[in-house]
C-alpha positions as CSV (number, residue, x, y, z in Angstrom):
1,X,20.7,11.5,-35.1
2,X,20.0,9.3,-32.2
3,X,22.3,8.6,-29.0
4,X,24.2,5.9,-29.4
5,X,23.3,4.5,-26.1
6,X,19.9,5.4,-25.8
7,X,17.2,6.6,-28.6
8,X,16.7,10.6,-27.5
9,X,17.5,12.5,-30.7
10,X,20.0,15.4,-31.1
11,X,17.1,17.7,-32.3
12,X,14.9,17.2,-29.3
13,X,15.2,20.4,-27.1
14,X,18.0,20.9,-24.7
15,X,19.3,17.2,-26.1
16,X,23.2,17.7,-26.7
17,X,25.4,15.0,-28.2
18,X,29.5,14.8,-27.6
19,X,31.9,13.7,-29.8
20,X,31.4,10.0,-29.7
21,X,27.4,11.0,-30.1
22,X,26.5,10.2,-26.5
23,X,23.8,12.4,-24.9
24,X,24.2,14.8,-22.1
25,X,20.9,13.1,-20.4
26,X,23.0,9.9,-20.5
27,X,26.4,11.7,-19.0
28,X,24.8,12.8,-16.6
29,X,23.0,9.7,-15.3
30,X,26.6,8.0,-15.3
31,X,27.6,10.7,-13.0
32,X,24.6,9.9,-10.4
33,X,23.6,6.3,-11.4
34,X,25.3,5.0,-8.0
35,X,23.3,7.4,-5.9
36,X,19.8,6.7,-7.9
37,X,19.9,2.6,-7.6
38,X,21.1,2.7,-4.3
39,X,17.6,1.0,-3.9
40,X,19.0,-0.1,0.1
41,X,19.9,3.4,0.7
42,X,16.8,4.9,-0.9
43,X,14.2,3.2,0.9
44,X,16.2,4.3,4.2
45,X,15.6,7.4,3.4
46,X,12.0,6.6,2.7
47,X,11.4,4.6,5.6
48,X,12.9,7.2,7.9
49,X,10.5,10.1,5.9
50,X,7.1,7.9,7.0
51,X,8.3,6.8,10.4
52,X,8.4,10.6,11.4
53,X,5.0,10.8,11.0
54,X,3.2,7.2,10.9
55,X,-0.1,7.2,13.5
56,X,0.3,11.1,14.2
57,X,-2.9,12.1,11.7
58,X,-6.3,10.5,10.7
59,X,-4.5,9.6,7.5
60,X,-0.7,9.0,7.3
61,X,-0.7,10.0,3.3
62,X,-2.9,10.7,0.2
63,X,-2.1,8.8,-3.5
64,X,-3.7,9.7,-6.5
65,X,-5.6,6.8,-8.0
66,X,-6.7,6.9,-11.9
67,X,-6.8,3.6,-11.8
68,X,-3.5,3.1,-13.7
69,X,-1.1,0.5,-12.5
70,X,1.1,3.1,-10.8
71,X,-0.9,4.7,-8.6
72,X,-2.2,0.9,-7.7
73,X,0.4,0.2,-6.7
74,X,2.0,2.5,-4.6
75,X,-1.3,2.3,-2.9
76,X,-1.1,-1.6,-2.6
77,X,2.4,-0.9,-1.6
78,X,1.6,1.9,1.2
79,X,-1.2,-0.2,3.1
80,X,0.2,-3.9,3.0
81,X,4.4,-3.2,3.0
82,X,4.1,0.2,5.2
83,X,1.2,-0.5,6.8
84,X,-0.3,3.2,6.4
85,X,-3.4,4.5,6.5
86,X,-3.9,6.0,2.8
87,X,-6.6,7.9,1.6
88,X,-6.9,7.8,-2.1
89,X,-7.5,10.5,-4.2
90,X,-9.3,10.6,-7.9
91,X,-9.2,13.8,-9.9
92,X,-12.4,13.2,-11.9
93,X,-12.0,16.1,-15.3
94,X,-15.0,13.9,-17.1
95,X,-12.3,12.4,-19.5
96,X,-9.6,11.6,-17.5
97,X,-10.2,8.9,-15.8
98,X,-11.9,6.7,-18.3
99,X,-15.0,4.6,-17.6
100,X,-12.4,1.6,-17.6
101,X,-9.9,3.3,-15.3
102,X,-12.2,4.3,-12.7
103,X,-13.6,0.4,-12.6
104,X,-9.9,-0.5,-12.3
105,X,-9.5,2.4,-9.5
106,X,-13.1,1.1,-7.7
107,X,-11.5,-2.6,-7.7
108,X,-7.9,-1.8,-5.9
109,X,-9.7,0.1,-2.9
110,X,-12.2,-2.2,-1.8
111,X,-9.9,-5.1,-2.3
112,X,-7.0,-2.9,-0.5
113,X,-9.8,-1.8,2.3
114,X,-8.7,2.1,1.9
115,X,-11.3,5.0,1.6
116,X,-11.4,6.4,-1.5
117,X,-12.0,10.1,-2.2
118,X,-13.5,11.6,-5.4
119,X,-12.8,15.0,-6.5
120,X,-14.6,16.1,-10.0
121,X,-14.2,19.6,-10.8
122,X,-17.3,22.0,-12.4
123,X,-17.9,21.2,-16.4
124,X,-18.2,24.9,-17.4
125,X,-14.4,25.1,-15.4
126,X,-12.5,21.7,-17.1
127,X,-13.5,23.3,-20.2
128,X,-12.6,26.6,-19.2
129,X,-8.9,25.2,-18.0
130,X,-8.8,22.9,-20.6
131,X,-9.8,25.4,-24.0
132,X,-7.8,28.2,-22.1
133,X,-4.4,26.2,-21.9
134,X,-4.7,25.1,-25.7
135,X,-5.4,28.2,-26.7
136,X,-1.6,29.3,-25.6
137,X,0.4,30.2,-28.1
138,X,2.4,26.8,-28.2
139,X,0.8,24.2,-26.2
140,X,-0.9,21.4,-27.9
141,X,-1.3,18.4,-25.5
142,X,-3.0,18.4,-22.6
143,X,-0.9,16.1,-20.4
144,X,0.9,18.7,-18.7
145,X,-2.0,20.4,-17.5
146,X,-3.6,17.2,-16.2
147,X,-0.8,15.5,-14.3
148,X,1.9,18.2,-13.5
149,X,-0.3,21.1,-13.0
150,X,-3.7,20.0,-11.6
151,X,-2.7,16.8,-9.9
152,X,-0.2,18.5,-8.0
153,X,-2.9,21.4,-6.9
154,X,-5.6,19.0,-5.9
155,X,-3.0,16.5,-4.0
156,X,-1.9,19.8,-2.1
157,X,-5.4,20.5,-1.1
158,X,-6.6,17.7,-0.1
159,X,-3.2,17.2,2.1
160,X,-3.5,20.8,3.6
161,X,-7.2,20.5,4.2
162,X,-7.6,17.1,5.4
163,X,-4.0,17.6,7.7
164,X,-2.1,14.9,6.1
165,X,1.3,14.9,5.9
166,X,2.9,12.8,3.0
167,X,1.7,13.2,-0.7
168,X,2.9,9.9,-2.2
169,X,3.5,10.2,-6.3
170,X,2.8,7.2,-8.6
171,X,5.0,8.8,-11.3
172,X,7.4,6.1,-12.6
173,X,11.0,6.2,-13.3
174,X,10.9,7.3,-16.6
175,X,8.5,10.0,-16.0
176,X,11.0,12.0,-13.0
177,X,14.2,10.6,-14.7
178,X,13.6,11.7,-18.4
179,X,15.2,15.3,-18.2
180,X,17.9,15.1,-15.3
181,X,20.1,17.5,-17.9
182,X,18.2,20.4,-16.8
183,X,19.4,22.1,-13.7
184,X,16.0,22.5,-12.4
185,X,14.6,19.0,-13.0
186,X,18.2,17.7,-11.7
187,X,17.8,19.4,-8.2
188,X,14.5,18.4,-7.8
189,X,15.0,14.6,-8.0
190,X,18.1,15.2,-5.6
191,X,16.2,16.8,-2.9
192,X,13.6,14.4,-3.1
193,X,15.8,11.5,-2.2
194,X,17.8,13.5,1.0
195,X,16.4,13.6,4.5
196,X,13.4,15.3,5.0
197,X,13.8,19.5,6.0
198,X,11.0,21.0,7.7
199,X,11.8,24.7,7.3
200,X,12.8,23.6,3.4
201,X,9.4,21.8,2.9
202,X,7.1,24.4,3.9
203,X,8.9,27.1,1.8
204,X,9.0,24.9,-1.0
205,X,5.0,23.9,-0.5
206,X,4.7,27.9,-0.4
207,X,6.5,28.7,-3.3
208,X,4.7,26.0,-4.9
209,X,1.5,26.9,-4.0
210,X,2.6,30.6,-5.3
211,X,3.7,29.7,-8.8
212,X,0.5,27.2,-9.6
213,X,-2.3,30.2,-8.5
214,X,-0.2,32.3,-10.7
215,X,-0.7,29.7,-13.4
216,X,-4.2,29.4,-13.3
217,X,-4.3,33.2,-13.4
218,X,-2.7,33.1,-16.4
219,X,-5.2,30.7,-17.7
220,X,-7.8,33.0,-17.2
221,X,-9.5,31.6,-13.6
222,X,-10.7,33.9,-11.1
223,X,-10.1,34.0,-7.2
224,X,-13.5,31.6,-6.9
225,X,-12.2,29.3,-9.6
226,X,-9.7,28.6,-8.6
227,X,-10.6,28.0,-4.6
228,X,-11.8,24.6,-6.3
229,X,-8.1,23.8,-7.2
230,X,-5.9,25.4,-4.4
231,X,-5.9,25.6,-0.7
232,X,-5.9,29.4,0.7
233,X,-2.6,30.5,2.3
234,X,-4.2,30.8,5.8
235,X,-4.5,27.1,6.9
236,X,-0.6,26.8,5.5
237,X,0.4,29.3,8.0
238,X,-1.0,27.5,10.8
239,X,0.3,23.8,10.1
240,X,2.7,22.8,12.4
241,X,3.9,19.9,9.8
242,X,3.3,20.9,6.1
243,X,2.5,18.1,3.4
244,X,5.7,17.0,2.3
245,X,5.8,15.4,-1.6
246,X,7.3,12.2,-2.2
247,X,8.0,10.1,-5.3
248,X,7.4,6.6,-4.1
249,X,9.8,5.2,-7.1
250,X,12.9,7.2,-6.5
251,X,13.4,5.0,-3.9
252,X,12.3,1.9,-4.9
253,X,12.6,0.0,-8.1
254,X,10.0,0.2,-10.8
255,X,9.3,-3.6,-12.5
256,X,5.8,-3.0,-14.9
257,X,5.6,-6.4,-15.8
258,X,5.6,-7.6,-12.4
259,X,3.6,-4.5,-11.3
260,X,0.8,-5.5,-13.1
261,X,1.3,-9.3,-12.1
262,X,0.9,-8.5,-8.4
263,X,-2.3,-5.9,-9.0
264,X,-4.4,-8.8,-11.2
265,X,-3.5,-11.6,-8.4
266,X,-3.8,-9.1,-5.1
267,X,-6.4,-6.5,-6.1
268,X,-8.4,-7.9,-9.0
269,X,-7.0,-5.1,-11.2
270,X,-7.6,-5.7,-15.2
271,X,-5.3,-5.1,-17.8
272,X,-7.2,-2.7,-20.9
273,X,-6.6,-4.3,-24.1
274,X,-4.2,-4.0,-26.4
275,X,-1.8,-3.5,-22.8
276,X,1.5,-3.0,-24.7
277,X,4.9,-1.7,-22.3
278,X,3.9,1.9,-21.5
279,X,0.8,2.1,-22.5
280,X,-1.2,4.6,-20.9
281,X,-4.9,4.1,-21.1
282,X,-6.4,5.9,-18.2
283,X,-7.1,8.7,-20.4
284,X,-9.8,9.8,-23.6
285,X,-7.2,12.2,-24.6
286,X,-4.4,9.9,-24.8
287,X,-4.8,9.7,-28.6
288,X,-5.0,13.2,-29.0
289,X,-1.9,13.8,-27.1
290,X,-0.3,11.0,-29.0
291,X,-0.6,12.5,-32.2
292,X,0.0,16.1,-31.4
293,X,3.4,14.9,-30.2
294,X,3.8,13.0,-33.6
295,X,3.0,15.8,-35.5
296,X,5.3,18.1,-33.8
297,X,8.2,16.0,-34.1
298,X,9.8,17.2,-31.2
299,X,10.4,13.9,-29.1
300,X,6.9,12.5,-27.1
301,X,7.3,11.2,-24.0
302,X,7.8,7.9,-24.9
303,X,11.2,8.5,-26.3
304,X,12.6,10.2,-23.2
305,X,11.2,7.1,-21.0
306,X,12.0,4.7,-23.0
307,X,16.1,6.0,-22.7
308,X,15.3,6.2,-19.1
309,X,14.8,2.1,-19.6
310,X,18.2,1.8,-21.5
311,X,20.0,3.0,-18.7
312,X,18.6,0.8,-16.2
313,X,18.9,-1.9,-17.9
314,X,15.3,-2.7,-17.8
315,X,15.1,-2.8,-22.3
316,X,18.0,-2.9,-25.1
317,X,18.3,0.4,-27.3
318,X,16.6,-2.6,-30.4
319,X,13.9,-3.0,-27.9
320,X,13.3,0.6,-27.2
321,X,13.6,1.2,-30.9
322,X,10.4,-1.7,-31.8
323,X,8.0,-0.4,-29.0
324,X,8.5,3.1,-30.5
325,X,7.6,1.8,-33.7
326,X,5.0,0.3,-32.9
327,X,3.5,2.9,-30.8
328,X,3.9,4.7,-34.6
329,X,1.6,1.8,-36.3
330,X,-0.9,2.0,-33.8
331,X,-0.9,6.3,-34.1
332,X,-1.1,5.6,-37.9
333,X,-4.7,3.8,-37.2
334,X,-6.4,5.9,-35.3
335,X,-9.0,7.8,-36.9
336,X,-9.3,11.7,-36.0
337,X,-8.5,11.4,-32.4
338,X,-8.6,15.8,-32.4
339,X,-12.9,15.8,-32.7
340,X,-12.5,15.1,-28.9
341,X,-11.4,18.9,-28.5
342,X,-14.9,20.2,-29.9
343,X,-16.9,17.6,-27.6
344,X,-15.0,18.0,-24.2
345,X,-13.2,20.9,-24.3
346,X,-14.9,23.3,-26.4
347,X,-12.2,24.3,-29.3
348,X,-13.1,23.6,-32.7
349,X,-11.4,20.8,-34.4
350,X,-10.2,22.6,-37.1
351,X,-8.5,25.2,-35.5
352,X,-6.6,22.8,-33.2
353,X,-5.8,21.2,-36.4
354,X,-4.6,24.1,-37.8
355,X,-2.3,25.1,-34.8
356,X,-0.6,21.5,-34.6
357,X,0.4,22.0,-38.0
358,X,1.7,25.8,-37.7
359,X,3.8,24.5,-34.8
360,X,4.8,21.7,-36.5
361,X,6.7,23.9,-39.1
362,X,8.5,25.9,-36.4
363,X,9.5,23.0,-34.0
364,X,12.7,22.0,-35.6
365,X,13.8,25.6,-35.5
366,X,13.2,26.3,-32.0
367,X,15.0,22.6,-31.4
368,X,18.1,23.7,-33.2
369,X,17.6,27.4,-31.9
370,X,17.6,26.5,-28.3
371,X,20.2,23.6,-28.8
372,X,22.4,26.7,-30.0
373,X,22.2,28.7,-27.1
374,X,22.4,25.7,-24.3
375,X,25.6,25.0,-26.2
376,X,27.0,28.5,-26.7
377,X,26.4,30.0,-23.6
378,X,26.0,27.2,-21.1
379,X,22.8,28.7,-20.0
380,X,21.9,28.5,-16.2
381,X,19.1,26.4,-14.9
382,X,16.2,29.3,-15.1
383,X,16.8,30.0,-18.5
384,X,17.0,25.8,-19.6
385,X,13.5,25.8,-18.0
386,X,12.0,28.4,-19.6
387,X,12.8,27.1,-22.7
388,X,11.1,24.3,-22.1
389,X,8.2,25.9,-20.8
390,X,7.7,27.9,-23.8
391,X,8.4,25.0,-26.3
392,X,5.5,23.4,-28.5
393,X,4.0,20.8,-27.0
């Protein structure tokens, strides 16, 4: 059973519906839409954030550039509304991003003027990271890893090492609004939108730092290893200002149509084809990602983001419903997107195969399972996130 106001399912993890069937992801957004399209309000707070440090550094922040429309954008935005000096940032894996992305990404910077930097990681380590992380008991798509995990590393790095003091996200609205009923994911859009804390951002950036080497430890890298992907503790220590993270569309609204408009006409960015409403096609995995998630049954991202739409108004719940379908059709033709795992990343195809389908018979189990427990024992905000870190996905 769906929401009845957006299309998130009751057997998705952590997805609770009340007696009229609406969603706890949509109760609480009622209870905080005032403060989160405050859009006036919000790019105060923004404003006020870069104004603290504008002209102090060689660079005033770093983006991350696939060559997306995001990450255009807030880098269009940065240099032309702000007037900052940007450095942009590519994380080059070999697969992600795409020969057509980094075109795209080559196109925005010399029409924008900003210098661009490329990081691409060892072969023999991507597919190390990469074979390491699917070969964890329940993880199947490599999105996580890509975006959360090691574009949040290398942003860090290049920030610490280079002494720059804003990290500006691309992520849109649905991406850091799709799970505000976890505790965890809650707080962290809320502190992202106050005034910025000095003493709070460096022991966040610490503790951050912290949990991802203990992350790559546990996928198997080594001290060396992972020097390529983190900073060292020591030039932390001895920053007087700390990189502070910041999600350019929490503060500012996010329009894809007129997104892309602006990037064709002002930066000679291309649309790929087949461009369809949250489409992501930055990425040779994205079909393999696509379809793991389809298999497993356990709500892709598209669902969540496409709610995150409803409640801003941006689609109807019928619209929402046709783009998913469609995004079904188009998974329907595509033909063995998992031989990529063998070429790039060194796991056999059959035994990825093989593991999508095992988790795809214990996914609705540990939906209902965890589902049980959120709602019996109102579990705290540590315990809702390691639930999700341990589901299939």
């Amino acid at each position: 059973m769906r929401c009845r106001r957006c299309i998130v399912r009751s057997d998705f993890p952590g997805v609770l519906l009340d007696g009229t069937n609406l969603c706890n992801i949509c109760s609480v957004w009622d209870s905080l839409e005032d403060r989160l399209t405050d859009f006036s309000a919000l790019k105060e707070v923004f404003v006020s954030k870069l104004s603290d440090v504008k002209g102090q550094c060689e660079y005033d922040a770093v983006v991350g550039l696939s060559g997306g429309k995001d990450g255009a954008y807030v880098l269009h935005a940065l240099t032309k509304e702000y007037g900052l000096r940007v450095l942009a940032l590519t994380l080059d894996l070999g697969f992600m991003p795409n020969t057509f992305a980094k075109e795209n990404a080559a196109r925005v910077t010399s029409a924008l003027g900003v210098e661009h930097e490329t990081v691409r990681l060892p072969d023999e380590l991507v597919r190390k990271l990469f074979s390491n992380y699917l070969s964890k008991p329940t993880t199947t798509t490599p999105c996580h890893l890509c975006t959360s995990i090691l574009g949040l590393a290398l942003g860090i790095k290049v920030a610490v090492e280079f002494k720059i003091p804003k990290i500006v996200a691309g992520l849109d609205r649905g991406q850091l609004l799709n799970k505000l009923h976890l505790k965890h994911a809650r707080r962290r859009v809320l502190e992202s939108i106050g005034p910025h804390k000095r003493d709070e951002a460096r022991r966040n950036l610490e503790k951050t730092i912290s949990r991802l080497n203990l992350y790559f430890r546990w996928l198997g890298l080594n001290a060396n290893e992972r020097s390529f992907i983190l900073p060292s503790p020591r030039p932390i220590s001895r920053l007087e200002e700390v990189p502070e993270i910041m999600m350019y569309f929490l503060h500012h609204p996010h329009d894809e149509e007129e997104i892309k408009r602006l990037l064709e006409r002002e930066t000679g960015w291309i649309r790929p084809d087949g461009d369809i409403g949250r489409g992501h096609f930055d990425c040779e995995l994205k079909e393999l990602a696509g379809e793991a998630a389809n298999r497993l049954g356990l709500g892709g991202r598209l669902e969540y983001e496409l709610s995150v739409d409803i409640r801003e108004g941006a689609l109807t719940r019928d619209q929402a419903l046709a783009r998913l379908a469609k995004e079904g059709d188009s998974s329907e033709g595509t033909q063995s997107p998992f031989h990529i795992v063998e070429s790039r990343l060194g796991m056999s195809q059959s035994g990825f195969e093989s593991k999508v389908d095992r988790l795809a018979k214990i996914a609705p189990y540990y939906a209902k399972g965890s589902n049980a427990l959120i709602r019996a024992f109102g579990l705290g905000g540590r315990l809702e996130k390691l639930l999700f870190l341990i589901r299939p996905h």
